[in-house]
C-alpha positions, 0 to 999 in steps of 0.5 A: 752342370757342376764346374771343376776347377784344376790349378797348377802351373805344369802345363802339360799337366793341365792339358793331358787332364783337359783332355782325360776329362772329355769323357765326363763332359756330361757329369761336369765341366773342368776350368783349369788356372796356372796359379792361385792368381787366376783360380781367384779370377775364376771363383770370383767370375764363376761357380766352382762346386770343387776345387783341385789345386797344386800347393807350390806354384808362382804368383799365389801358391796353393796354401794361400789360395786354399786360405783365400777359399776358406774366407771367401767359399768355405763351402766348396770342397777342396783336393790337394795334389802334390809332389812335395807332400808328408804325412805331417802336411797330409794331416793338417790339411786334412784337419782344414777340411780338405777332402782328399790329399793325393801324391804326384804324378798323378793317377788319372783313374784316382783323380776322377774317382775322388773329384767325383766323390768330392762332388757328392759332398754338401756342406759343411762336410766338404768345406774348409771351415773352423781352421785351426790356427795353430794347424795353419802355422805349422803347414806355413812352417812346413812349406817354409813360406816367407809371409805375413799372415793376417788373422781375424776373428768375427768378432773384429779381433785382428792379429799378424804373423810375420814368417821367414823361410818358415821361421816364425819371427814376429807377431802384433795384436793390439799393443803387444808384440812377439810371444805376448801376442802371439798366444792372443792370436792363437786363442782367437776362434771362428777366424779367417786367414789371409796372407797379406803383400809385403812392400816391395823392397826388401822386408828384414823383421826383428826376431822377436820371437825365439821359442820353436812353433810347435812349443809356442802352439802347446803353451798357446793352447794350454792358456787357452783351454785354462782361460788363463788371460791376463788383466792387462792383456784384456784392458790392452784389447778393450782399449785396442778396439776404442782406438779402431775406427777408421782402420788407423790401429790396423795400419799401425800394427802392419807398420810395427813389423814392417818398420824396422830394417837394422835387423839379424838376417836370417841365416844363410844356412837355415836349417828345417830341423834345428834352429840356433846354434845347434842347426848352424853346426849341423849344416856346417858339418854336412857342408865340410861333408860335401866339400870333401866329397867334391875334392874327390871328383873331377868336374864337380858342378854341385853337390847336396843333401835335399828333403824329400819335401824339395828343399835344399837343406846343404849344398857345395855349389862351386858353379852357382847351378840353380840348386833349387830347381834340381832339388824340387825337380830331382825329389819328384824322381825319387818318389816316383823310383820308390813307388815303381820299385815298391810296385815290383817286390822282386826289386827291393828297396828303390836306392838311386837315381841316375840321370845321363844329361849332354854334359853332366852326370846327375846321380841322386841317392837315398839317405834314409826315408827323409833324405837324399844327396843330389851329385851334379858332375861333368861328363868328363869325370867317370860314372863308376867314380861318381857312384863311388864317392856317393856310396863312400859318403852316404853313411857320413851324410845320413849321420850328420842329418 
């Protein structure tokens, strides 16, 4: 009997599936965990021949556990069901070798026809082997983790990424720091990743590195693929490994980025699509934006413009309303309104969302295919003025994205 292991921390999710499941009892069984913490417990005390994981969940979230998968059991293949999904983050993890990518809420009909076929895969076809580096990087970015990334190649050779909130700050390999060892860490191959604790007090790493990901990667793989490695960078690394007995060398490049504390903190108001100056002033538009547009409501509790990956990327939050829970929450709903929509053609394009809670007028609106603002009003203010205001400003919002 082949084992399933479903991981996600949605409950009822997990439920409704033990239950779905009992009519493949006699083709496989399912084991589920609620984070990424309690499917290693499993893997470590059980066979598992595949593995179906949610990407954000507390403890260990899916991207770590499937890191942890391609270390430990590169040969089980792997499916990745979420809420927050691009085709950016399809494509990478796809290129990690996870076999199939599926869109929340799930269909059950589609989910045991994939877990059937991913049980039919035999290695290496079905595993999570040979990650690129460089494609890992850019899905850390893209879920905006807060990490430190330990990278280590067969050969011994051992590097370290520090991430804020999706920015790459800093890395160490050997002697050197930021861009310098960055581009030796990208060129390892046959490595296996790892996200390694941060103490816990607060941990502020100096900015070394300033160029954007995606510019850091290209230059990476072009030294790479021209073999244009420096003499000292190579008599750095031979010396590295001179020094590496006992783990004493690998304790000290934690401690290089760990140790400094009188360091620039990051930007309250970071953007995922710009950095710099340039960043900063787009979100201080869209917050002139929402704060104008809450001057023209009674009862304003919050306002923002959210990606449709759940990430807040302006708010106007006069009352401290957890923002963060409305944005992942309230991006599910739109997607689930567009696929309903597009589902009945007579409809048109789905535009909005309207929730009627005891005391708050929750209306979330489309601002292109990326976008959508999120307005939290108390009932006291009238719904045709809500909507008003949202159509008002959703061109001027669009605009300053």
């Amino acid at each position: 009997m082949k084992n399933v292991l479903i991981v996600d921390d949605e409950k009822s999710l997990i439920e409704s599936m033990k239950v779905g499941f009992e009519t493949f009892k006699d083709s496989f069984s399912i084991l589920t965990a609620r984070n990424g913490k309690e499917a290693i417990a499993v893997l470590e005390s059980t066979p598992i021949d595949l593995v179906v994981t949610d990407l954000r969940m507390p403890e260990i979230d899916g991207l770590e556990l499937l890191a942890y998968l391609s270390s430990n059991f590169p040969t089980i293949p792997a499916i990745v069901m979420t809420a927050f999904g691009t085709p950016e983050i399809e494509e990478k993890l796809k290129a990690m070798g996870v076999i199939k990518f599926m869109d929340k809420p799930i269909e059950f009909d589609d989910l045991a026809q994939s877990i059937a076929e991913g049980l039919k895969h035999e290695p290496p076809g079905g595993s999570l082997s040979g990650i690129s580096v460089g494609s890992f990087l850019q899905l850390v970015e893209m879920e905006r983790k807060t990490c430190l990334l330990e990278v280590r190649s067969n050969d011994g050779e051992k590097g370290l990424f520090y991430f804020y909130q999706g920015s790459i700050y800093d890395a160490v390999f050997s002697n050197l720091k930021g861009e310098e060892a960055f581009y030796e860490i990208i060129r390892l191959d046959n490595v296996k990743i790892s996200f390694k604790n941060l103490p816990n007090k607060k941990l502020r790493v100096k900015k070394r590195i300033k160029t954007p990901l995606m510019s850091l990667i290209m230059k990476g793989s072009i030294l790479k693929d021209e073999a244009v490695v420096k003499e000292e960078v190579v008599s750095v690394v031979e010396e590295s490994k001179a020094v590496d007995e006992g783990g004493e060398e690998e304790d000290n490049m934690e401690e290089e980025l760990c140790q400094e504390r009188d360091i620039e903190e990051p930007a309250e108001e970071y953007d995922a699509k710009s950095t710099g100056n340039e960043g900063r002033s787009q979100m201080a538009g869209l917050k002139d934006i929402l704060k104008e547009m809450a001057g023209e409501m009674d009862g304003v509790i919050a306002l923002g413009v959210i990606g449709m990956d759940g990430i807040a990327v302006a708010t106007h939050n006069p009352t401290g309303t957890d923002m963060d829970a409305i944005s992942a929450k309230f991006a599910m709903l739109m997607k689930l309104g567009e696929k309903s929509t597009n589902d009945i053609k007579t409809m048109g394009e789905f535009e909005e969302n309207l929730a009627q809670a005891k005391n708050a007028w929750i209306l979330t609106r489309f601002l292109g295919k990326e976008y959508y603002m999120a307005l939290v009003v108390s009932r006291e203010e009238t719904l045709g003025n809500v909507r008003l205001v949202a159509q008002k400003y959703a061109d001027q919002l669009y605009q300053a994205i």
